[in-house]
N, C-alpha and C positions, 0 to 999 in steps of 0.2 A: 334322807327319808322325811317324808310330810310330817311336823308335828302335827296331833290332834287330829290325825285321816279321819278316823271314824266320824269325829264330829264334822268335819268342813265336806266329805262323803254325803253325809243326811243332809247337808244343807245345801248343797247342789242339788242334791235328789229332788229334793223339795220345788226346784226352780225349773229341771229339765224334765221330770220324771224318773222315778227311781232306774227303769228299763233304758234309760239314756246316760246313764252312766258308768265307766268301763274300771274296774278295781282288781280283777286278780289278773294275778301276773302272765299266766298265761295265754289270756288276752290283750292284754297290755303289750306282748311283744309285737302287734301288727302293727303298731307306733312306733319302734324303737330305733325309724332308718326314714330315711327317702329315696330316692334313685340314683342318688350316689351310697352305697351300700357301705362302705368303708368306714362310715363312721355311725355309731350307734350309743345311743343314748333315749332308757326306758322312762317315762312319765308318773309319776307315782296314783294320778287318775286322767281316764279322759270322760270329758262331757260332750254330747251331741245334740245342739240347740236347735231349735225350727226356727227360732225369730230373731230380729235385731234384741227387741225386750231381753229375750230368756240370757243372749248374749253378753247383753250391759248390766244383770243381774248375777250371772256369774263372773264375770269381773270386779263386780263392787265385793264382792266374794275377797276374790285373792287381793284385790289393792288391799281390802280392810286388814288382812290378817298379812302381808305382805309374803304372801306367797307367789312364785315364779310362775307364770303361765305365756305359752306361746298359741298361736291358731296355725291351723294345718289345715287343706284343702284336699287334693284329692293324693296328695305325698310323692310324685312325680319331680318333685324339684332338684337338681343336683348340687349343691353347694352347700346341705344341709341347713338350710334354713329355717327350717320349721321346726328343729329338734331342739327338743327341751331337755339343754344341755344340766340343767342345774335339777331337773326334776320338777315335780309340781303339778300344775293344772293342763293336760291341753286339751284346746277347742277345738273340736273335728267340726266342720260347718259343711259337710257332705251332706244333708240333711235342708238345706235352704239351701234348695237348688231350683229353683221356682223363676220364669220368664215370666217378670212383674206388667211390661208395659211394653208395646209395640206400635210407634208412634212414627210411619210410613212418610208421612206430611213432612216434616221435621227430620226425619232420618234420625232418628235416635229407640236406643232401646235401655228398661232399667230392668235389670237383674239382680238375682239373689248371686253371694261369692259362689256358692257350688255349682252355678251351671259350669257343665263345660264345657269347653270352648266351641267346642263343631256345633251342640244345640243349638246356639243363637243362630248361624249360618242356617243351618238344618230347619230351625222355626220359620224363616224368612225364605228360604229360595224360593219357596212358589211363586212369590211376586215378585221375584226377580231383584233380589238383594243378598249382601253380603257381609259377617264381620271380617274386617280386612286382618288382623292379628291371628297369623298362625302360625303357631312354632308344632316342631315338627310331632310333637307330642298333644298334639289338638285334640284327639280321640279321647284322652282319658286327663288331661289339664284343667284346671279349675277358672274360672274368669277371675275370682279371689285370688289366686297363686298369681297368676298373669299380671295383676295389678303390684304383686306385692315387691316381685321381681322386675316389672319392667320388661314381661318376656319379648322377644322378638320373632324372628318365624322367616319362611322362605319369601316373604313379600315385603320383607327391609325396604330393599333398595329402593322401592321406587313408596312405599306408601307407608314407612318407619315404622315403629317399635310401638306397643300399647301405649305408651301414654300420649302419643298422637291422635289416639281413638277413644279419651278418655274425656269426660265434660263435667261430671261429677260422681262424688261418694257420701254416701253416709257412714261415719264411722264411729265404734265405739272407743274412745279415748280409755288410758292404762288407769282412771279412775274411776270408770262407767258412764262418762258423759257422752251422752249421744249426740251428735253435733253433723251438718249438714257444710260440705265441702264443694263448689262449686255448683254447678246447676246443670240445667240444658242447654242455655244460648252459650254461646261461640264464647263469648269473654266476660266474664260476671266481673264485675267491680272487687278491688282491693286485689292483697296478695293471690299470688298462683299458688293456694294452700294441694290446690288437686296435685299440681305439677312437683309439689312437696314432698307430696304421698305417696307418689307411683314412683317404684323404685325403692321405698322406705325399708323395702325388706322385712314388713311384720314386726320393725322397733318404735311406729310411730302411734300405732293403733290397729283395730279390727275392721275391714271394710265388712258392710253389711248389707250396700245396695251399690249396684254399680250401673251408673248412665253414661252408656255408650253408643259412639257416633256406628250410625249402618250406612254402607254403600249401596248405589245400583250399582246391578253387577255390568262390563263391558258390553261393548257393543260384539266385540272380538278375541279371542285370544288363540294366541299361534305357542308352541314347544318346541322346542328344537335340544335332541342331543346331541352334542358334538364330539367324538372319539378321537381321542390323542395316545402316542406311544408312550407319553411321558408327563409328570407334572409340570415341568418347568414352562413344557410349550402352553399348554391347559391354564395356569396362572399368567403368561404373558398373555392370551388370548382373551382373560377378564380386566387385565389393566388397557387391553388393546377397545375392547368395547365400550366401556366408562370414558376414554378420551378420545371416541369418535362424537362424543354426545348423545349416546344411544341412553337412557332409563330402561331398564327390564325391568319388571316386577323381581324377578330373580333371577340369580344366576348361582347356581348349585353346584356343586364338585365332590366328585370322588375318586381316589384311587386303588388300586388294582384288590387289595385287600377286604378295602369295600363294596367293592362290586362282587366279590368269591360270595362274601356273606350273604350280600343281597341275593343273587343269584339264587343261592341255593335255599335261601329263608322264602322267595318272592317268587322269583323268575319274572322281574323287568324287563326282558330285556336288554340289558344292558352287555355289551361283549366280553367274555370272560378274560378275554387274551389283550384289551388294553390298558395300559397304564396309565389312564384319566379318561374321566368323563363329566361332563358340563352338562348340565340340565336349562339352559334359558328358556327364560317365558319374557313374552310381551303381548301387553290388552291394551285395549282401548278403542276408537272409532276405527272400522274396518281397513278403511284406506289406510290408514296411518302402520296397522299390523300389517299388513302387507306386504307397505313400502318397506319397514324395517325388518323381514327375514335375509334381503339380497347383502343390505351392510353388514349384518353380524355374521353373516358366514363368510362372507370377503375377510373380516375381519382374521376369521377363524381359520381359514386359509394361507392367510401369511404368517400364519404359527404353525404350519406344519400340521392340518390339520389331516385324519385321516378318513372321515367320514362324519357328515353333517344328513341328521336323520331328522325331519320332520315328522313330526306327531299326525299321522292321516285325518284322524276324528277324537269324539271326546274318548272313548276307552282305552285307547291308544296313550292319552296324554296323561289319563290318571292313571295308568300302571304305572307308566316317567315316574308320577310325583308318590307313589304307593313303595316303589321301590325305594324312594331316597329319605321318606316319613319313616320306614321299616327297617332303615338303615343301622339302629344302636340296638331296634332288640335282637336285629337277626346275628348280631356278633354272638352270639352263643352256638352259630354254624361253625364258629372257626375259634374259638376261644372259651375258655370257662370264663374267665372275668374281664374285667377291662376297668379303665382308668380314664374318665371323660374331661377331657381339657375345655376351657372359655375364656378364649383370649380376643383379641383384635389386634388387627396390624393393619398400616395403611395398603391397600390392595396391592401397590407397585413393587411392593414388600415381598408379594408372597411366593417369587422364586428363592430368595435368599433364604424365607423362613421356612420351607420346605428339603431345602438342601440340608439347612441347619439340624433339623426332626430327623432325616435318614442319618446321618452321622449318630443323632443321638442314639436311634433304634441300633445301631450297630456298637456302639462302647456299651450301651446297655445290654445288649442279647434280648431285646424285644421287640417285638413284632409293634407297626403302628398302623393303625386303617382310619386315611382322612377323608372326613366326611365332613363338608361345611358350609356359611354362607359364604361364597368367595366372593358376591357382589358388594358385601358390606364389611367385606375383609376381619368376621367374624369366624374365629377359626375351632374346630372340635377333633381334634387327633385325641384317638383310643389308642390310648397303649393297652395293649393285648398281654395278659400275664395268667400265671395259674397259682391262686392259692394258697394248693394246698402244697406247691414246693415253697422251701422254705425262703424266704428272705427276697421273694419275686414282687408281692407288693411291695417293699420300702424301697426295691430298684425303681419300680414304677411311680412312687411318687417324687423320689429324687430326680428321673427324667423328667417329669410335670413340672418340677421346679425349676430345672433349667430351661425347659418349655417358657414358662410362665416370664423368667427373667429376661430373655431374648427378646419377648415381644413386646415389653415395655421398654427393654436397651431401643427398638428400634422405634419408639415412638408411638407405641399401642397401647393398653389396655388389660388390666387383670381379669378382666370381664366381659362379654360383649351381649350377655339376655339370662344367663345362669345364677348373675347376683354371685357377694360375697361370702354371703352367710359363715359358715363356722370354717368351710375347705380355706379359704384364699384370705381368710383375717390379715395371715400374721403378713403377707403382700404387702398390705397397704402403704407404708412405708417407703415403700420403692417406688410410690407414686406420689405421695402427698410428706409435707414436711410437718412438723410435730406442731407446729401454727395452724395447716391446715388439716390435722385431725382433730385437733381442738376445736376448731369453727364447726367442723362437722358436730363434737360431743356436745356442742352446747346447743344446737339445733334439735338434736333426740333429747337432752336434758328438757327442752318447753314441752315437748309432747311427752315424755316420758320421764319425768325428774327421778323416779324412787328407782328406776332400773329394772322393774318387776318385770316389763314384758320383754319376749325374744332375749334373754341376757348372754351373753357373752359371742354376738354377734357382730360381722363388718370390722371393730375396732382389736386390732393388733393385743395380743397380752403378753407379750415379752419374748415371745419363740426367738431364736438365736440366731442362725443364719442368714437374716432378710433387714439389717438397720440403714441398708445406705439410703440415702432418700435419691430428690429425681438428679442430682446433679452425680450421684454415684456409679452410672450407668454407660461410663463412656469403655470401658472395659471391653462389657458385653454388643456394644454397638460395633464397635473396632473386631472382635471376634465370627460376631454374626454375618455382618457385611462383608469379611473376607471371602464369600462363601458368590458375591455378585460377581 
């Protein structure tokens, strides 16, 4: 509980507006979660600023009185990262959501953290521009969230993850200083403080302006779904694309569970009765799209493919991509709950790590619907669980956890755009050795010494089943791989 609410209450009042700040509880509970639901933790106030100012005044706030405060966007995030585990202050910044600058010459735009994502796209098509970062949650994701995570999106592969698209920030540091992060040109002088920040997960500070790179949009883009009877052919078919030298913007996968969902949430589309489907896109100069439909379906051909459907026109192609964005909310067609995984594995991987996941679905008794980027071998299996029987979540997170351990035995990653946040801390371990979370601690210790903000985030607290580090993992490499 906050010492002294009432008082440090008036004195935020005082800065946002008393109608800008959130103190009974049963308001307080629209904060207590993000979109990994499972875990929950209430904030003892929230503030809702309009400006950088009002922001770096409520923070000289809680640094003074050393009170815990996290910032939160539009709460979309899954790895609970924005949850104010210890209680305290949080900044809803839904409210500075303002397209600051639109600077066409230069292809850059500066933004408030609350736009979201699709706006900027949206602000811009007319003239024929694009923000190239869109994770599948575009509609309702914050550019603020985007930066804080690192988010990624179905346009990985070929034009990477936010902080590729990023050139500067202004951000309010954990003791109110407002301080100015990179710029607009390509490489500002001295450290890559931006490249610091993106990713930082909300422990290094507040972004409060963000200067991002805009694309013209293609000359061309082609879609193409491709329908397999099975996973296994469907992932040899995306390691088979990648080592012809093909780039897609993306290459999308789902199986059969996900497609019921979809289906019946959407109607993409998509064939009810196959056991995989690929969503490929490729843009660029007309010719070049053209030439490259006849390779990737060759490609897809000698996986056994069973039908290869081009996209006729644009409506055609954004149902494809309507279906597979719609993809995590529509599992409430076929499940009450679900369990969102974000791993990475090297593409050539992902027969082995899909054979691995059914085995799991079956010692577990739960259902799993993958749905993922399979071009950037970023992977998202929903275990499918209910509730309210008893002991079904902690099956489901135990499968996540062998989830999780396979695909770092094989060379992957605890994370591929979802971030650490509070879900996947005590992981860390299994990837870095106790030297290199220390390099990291002292990295958030310059931006953050007293610990106040985001706290007990990214770094491990002692949970018990997760200590080997990376040379511990030949176990699960020797297990998973039996599976080739």
């Amino acid at each position: 509980m906050l010492k002294d609410k009432a008082r440090i209450v008036r004195e935020l009042g005082k800065i946002v507006g008393p109608n800008a700040v959130i103190c009974e509880e049963d308001e307080l509970r629209v904060y207590d979660t993000d979109g990994l639901t499972i875990f929950k933790a209430m904030p003892d106030v929230v503030v809702l600023p309009n400006s950088a100012g009002q922001v770096a005044e409520v923070v000289k706030v809680c640094h003074r009185e050393k009170v815990p405060f996290v910032a939160r966007g539009s709460g979309t995030g899954l790895s609970g990262g924005a949850l104010p585990l210890e209680g305290g202050v949080l900044i809803g910044l839904n409210r500075m959501n303002r397209i600051l600058e639109i600077d066409y010459e230069n292809k850059r735009a500066v933004v408030e953290p609350g736009v979201i994502n699709v706006w900027l796209t949206n602000a811009i098509a007319a003239r024929g521009y694009y923000y190239a970062p869109d994770p599948a949650s575009q509609l309702a994701c914050s550019i603020g969230g985007n930066v804080a995570e690192n988010s990624g999106g179905v346009r990985t592969p070929k034009y990477g993850v936010t902080t590729n698209h990023i050139l500067g920030l202004e951000v309010v540091l954990p003791d109110g200083e407002l301080v100015q992060l990179g710029g607009k040109t390509l490489d500002t002088p001295g450290y890559d403080l931006v490249g610091v920040f993106v990713g930082s997960e909300g422990t290094f500070g507040i972004a409060t302006k963000v200067i991002a790179r805009i694309m013209k949009k293609p000359e061309a883009v082609k879609t193409l779904m491709a329908v397999f009877e099975n996973l296994e052919d469907a992932s040899n078919a995306v390691s088979g694309i990648v080592a012809a030298g093909i780039v897609p913007v993306s290459i999308e996968m789902m199986d059969n569970n996900a497609i019921q969902a979809v289906e019946k949430g959407v109607g993409a589309g998509y064939p009810l009765d196959a056991g995989s489907v690929l969503v490929v896109e490729v843009d660029g100069p007309r010719a070049e799209v053209e030439a490259l439909v006849h390779p990737i379906t060759e490609v897809c051909e000698k996986n056994h493919v069973r039908e290869v459907r081009l996209a006729k026109d644009d409506a055609e192609r954004l149902l494809l991509w309507k279906g597979r964005k719609a993809a995590f909310a529509a599992m409430g067609q076929i499940s009450p709950d679900y369990y969102v995984q974000d791993a990475v594995i090297p593409r050539t991987k992902l027969p082995q790590i899909m054979a691995y996941i059914a085995d799991l679905s079956k010692k577990y008794g739960l259902r799993v619907a993958n749905v993922f980027h399979a071009g950037d071998g970023n992977l998202h299996p929903l275990i499918l669980y209910d509730s309210r029987n008893e002991g079904e979540l902690h099956k489901a997170e135990e499968m996540g956890s062998e989830i999780m351990k396979a695909c770092i035995g094989m060379g992957g990653s605890i994370t591929g755009e979802h971030g650490v946040g509070r879900e996947k801390r005590e992981y860390m371990p299994l990837m870095y050795t106790e030297d290199d979370l220390e390099a990291m601690k002292k990295v958030k210790r310059v931006f953050n010494p007293d610990g106040v903000l985001n706290p007990g985030k990214i770094f491990p607290t002692g949970a018990k089943d997760v200590k080997a580090g990376p040379s511990g993992q030949r176990g699960i490499v020797e297990k998973v791989l039996g599976h080739s």
